[in-house]
C-alpha positions in Angstrom: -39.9 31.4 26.3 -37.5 30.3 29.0 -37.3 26.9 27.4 -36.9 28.5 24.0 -34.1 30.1 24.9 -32.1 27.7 27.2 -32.6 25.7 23.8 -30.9 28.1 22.0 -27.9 28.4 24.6 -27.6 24.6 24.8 -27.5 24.5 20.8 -24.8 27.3 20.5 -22.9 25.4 23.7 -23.1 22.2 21.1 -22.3 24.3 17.8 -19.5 25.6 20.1 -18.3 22.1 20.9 -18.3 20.6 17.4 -16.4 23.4 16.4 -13.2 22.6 19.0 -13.5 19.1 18.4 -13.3 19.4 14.7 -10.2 21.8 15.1 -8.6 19.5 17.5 -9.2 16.8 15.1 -7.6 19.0 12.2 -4.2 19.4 14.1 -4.3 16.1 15.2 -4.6 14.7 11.2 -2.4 17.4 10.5 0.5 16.8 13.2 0.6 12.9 13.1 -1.3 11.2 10.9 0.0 13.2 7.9 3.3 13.2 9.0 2.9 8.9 9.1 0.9 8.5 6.0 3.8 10.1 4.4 6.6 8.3 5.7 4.7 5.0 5.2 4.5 5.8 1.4 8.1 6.8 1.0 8.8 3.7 2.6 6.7 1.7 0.5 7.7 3.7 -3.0 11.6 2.7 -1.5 10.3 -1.3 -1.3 8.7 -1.3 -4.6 11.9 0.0 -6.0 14.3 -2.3 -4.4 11.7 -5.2 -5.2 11.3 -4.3 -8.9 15.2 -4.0 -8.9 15.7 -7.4 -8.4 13.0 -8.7 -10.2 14.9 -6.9 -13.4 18.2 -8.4 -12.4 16.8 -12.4 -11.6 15.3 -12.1 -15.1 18.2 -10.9 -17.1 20.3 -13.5 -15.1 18.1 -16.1 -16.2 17.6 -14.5 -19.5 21.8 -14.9 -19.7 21.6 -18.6 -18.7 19.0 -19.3 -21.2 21.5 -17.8 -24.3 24.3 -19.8 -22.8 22.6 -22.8 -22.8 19.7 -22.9 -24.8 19.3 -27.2 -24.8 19.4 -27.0 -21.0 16.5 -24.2 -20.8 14.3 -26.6 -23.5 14.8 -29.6 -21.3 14.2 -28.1 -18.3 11.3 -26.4 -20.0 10.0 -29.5 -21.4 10.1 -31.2 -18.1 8.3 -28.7 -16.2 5.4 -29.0 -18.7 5.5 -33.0 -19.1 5.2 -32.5 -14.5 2.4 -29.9 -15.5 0.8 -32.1 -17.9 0.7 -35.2 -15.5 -0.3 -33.1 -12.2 -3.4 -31.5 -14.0 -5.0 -35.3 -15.4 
């Protein structure tokens, strides 16, 4: 019976245990990891932004130079596949 219930004590000392560490690991994910998670993903919402801002302005540049000059887009366009065309023989 002794054993049986030194058991017991040791279990409910363990359970006890579990039960701080888990709550100490709750305020830790809840006090900075969280808090960085967050901040990461506003940051990398920002770069995605900026990044698909200048994407849309490179193309319409390009876009512009292609209506202004429509014979130099076809020969450079012509070039780059004749170079395509030779590098993949």
């Amino acid at each position: 019976m002794a054993y049986a219930d030194e058991a017991r004590s040791r279990m409910e000392d363990a359970n006890a245990q579990i039960a701080k560490l888990r709550e100490q690991v709750e305020a830790l994910m809840k006090d900075r990891v969280t808090p960085a998670v967050t901040d990461f993903a506003g940051r990398a919402e920002s770069a995605y932004a900026g990044a698909s801002d200048a994407v849309k302005h490179q193309a319409e540049a390009v876009s512009g130079r292609v209506r202004e000059q429509p014979l130099i887009a076809i020969l450079i366009a012509a070039g780059i596949g004749w170079a395509l065309g030779r590098v993949m023989r």
